[in-house]
C-alpha positions as CSV (number, residue, x, y, z in Angstrom):
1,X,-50.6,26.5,-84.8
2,X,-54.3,25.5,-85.5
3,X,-54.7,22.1,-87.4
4,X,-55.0,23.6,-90.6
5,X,-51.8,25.8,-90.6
6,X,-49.7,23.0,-89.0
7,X,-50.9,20.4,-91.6
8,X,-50.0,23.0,-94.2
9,X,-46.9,23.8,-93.1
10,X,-46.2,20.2,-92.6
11,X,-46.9,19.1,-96.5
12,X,-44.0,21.6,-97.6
13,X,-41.3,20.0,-94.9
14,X,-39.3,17.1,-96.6
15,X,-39.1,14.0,-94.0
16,X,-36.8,11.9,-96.0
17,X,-33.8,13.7,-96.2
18,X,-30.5,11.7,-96.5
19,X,-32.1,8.7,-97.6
20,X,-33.6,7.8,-94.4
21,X,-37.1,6.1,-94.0
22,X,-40.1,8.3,-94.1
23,X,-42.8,8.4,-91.7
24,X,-45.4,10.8,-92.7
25,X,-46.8,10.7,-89.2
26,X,-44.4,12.4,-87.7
27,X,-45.0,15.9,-86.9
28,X,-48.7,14.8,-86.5
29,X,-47.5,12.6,-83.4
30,X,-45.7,16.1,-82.2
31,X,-49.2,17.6,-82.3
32,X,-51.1,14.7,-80.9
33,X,-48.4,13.9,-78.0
34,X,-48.4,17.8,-77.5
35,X,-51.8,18.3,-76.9
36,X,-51.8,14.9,-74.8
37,X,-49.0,16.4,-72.3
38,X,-50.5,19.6,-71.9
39,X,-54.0,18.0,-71.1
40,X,-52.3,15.4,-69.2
41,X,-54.1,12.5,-70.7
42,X,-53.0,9.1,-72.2
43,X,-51.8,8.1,-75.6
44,X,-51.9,4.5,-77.3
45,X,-49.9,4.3,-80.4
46,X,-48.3,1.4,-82.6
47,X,-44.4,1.0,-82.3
48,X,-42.6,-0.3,-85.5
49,X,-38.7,-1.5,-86.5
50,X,-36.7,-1.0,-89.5
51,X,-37.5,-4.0,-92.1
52,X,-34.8,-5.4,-94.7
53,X,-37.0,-3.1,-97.0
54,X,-35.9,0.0,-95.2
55,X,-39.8,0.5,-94.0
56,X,-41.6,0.9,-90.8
57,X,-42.8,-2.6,-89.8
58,X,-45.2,-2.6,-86.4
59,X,-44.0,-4.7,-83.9
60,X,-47.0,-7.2,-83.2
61,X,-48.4,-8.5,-80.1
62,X,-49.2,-12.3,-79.4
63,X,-52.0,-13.0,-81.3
64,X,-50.0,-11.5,-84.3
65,X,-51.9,-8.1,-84.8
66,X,-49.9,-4.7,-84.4
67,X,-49.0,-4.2,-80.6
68,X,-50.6,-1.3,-79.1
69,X,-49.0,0.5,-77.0
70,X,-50.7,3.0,-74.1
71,X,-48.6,5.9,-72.4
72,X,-49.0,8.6,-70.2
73,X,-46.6,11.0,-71.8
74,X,-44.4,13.2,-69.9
75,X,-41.9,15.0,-73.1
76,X,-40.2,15.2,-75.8
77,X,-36.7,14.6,-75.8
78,X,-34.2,15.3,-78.9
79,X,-31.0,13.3,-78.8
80,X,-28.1,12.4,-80.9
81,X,-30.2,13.8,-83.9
82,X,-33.5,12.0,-83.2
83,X,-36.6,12.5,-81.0
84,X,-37.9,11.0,-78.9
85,X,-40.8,10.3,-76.3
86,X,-39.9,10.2,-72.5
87,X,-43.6,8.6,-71.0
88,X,-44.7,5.5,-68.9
89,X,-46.3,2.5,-70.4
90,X,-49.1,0.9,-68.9
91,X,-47.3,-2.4,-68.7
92,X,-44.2,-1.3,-66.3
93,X,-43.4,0.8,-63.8
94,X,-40.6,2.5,-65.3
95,X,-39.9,5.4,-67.5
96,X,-39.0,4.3,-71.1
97,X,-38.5,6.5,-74.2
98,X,-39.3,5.7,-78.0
99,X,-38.7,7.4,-81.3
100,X,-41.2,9.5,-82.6
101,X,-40.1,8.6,-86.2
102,X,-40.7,5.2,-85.2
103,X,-44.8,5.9,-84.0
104,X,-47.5,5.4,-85.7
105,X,-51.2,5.4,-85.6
106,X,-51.0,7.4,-82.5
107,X,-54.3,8.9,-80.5
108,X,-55.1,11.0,-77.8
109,X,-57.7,8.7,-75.1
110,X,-59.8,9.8,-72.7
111,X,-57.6,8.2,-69.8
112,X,-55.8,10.6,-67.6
113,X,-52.0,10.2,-67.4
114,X,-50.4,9.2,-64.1
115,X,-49.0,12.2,-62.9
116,X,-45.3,12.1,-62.6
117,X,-44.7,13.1,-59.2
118,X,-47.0,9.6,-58.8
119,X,-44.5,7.8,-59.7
120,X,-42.8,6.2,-56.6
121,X,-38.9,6.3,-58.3
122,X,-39.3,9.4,-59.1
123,X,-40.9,11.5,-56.6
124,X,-37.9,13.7,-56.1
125,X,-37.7,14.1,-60.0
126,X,-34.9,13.8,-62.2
127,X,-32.2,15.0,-64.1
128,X,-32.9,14.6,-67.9
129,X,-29.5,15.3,-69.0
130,X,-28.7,12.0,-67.4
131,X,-31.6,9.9,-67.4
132,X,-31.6,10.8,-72.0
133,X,-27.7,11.3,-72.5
134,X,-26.3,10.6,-75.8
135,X,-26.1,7.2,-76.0
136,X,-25.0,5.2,-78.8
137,X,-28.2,3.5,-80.2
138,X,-30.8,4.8,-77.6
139,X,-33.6,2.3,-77.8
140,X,-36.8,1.2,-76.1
141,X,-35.7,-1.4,-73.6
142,X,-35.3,-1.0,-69.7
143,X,-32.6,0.3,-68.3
144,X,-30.7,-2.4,-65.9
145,X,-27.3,-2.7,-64.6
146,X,-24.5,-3.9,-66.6
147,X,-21.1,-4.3,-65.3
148,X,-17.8,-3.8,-67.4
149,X,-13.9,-4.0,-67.2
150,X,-11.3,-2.0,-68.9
151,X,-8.3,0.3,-68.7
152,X,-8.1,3.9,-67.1
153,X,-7.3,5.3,-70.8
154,X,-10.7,4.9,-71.6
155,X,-12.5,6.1,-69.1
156,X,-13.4,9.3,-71.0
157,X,-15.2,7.3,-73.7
158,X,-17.1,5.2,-70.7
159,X,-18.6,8.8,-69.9
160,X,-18.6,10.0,-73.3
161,X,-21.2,7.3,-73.7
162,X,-22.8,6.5,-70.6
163,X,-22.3,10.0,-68.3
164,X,-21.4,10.4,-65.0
165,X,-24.1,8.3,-63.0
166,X,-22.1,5.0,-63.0
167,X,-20.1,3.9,-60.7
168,X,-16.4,3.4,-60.8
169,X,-14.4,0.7,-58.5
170,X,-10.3,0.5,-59.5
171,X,-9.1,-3.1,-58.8
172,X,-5.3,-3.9,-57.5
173,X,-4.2,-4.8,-61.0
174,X,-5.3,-1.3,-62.2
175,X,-7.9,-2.1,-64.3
176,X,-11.7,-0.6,-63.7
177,X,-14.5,-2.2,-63.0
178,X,-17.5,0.0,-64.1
179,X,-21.1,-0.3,-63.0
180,X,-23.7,1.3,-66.1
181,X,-27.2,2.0,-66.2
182,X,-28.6,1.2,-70.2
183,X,-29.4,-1.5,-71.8
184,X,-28.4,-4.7,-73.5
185,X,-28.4,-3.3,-77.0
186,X,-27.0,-0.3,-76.0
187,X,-24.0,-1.8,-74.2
188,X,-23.2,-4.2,-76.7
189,X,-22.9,-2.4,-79.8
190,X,-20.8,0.2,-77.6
191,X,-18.4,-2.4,-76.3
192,X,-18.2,-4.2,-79.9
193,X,-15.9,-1.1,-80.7
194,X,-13.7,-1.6,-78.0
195,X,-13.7,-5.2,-78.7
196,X,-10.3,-6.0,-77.2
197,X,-10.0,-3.3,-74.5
198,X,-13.3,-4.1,-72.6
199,X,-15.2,-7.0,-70.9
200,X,-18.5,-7.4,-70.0
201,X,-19.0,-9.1,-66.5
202,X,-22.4,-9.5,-66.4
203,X,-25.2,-9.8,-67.0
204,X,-24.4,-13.3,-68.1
205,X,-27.4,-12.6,-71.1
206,X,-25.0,-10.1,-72.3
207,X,-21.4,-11.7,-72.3
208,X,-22.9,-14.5,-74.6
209,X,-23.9,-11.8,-77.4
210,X,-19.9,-10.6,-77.2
């Protein structure tokens, strides 16, 4: 769509249906970020959490100004209902993903991206459906290794949650000890429903949240 048609079309779509936040910005950032992808160049954007209020608050850097954040952007990603941005930020050298609905003040720059097949981890690609699986509360932090313990029966909600990449090891007493790749957020408000059927083993960070 040119500029005009898509801001058109964009004024008639309502953004806050079922009382969520609104973030006007939103289809604009799937313009902007398209363009940026297919021109392989770098976008900077501010990155914002949910306030008591129920609005968009940027999250700020040191010096207490709005944190910007620059990308090369690789896609777009929909999961569990909400879309997101798969890129790599300047500051790490890791793959992270953030919710469009959650970006603001985004821009195209005149920085080329890093090209993914640059990237070192993931020169022989990778398998989306794996790497952005449904997982309950996918956020911005890196992924890292969390170990767990639990029962056989509920193995099928371990995968449910966190697919088939981790790695299973059954003890004597019959109990599992599973190996995840998420992140601390993610683990803990998964495990808080299993509160007396699982156990976090580490990272130590994360069994003093429990």
């Amino acid at each position: 769509l040119s500029n005009r048609r898509f801001h058109g079309a964009v004024q008639k779509i309502e953004t806050n249906v079922g009382e969520r936040y609104e973030n006007c910005e939103f289809f604009l950032n799937l313009e902007i970020i398209g363009e940026a992808v297919s021109e392989s160049r770098k976008i900077c954007f501010v990155y914002n959490n949910i306030g008591a209020d129920l609005k968009l608050h940027p999250t700020v850097s040191v010096n207490g100004n709005p944190g910007i954040i620059t990308v090369s952007p690789y896609q777009v990603v929909k999961v569990g209902g909400y879309t997101y941005l798969l890129c790599k930020p300047e500051s790490s050298s890791n793959l992270e993903y953030f919710r469009i609905d959650r970006i603001t003040s985004c821009d195209i720059l005149r920085k080329p991206s890093q090209r993914f097949s640059d990237l070192p981890q993931y020169r022989e690609g990778i398998r989306m459906s794996d790497y952005m699986r449904p997982q309950p509360g996918i956020c911005t932090e890196r992924l890292m290794t969390i170990s767990l313990r639990c029962s056989e029966e509920i193995l099928g909600d371990v995968v449910d949650a966190f697919g088939t990449g981790i790695a299973v090891i059954k003890e004597k007493d019959g109990m599992l000890n599973i190996r995840v790749q998420s992140n601390e957020d993610t683990v803990l408000s998964w495990a808080l429903c299993y509160a007396d059927k699982v156990e976090i083993t580490s990272p130590e960070s994360l069994r003093t949240r429990i």
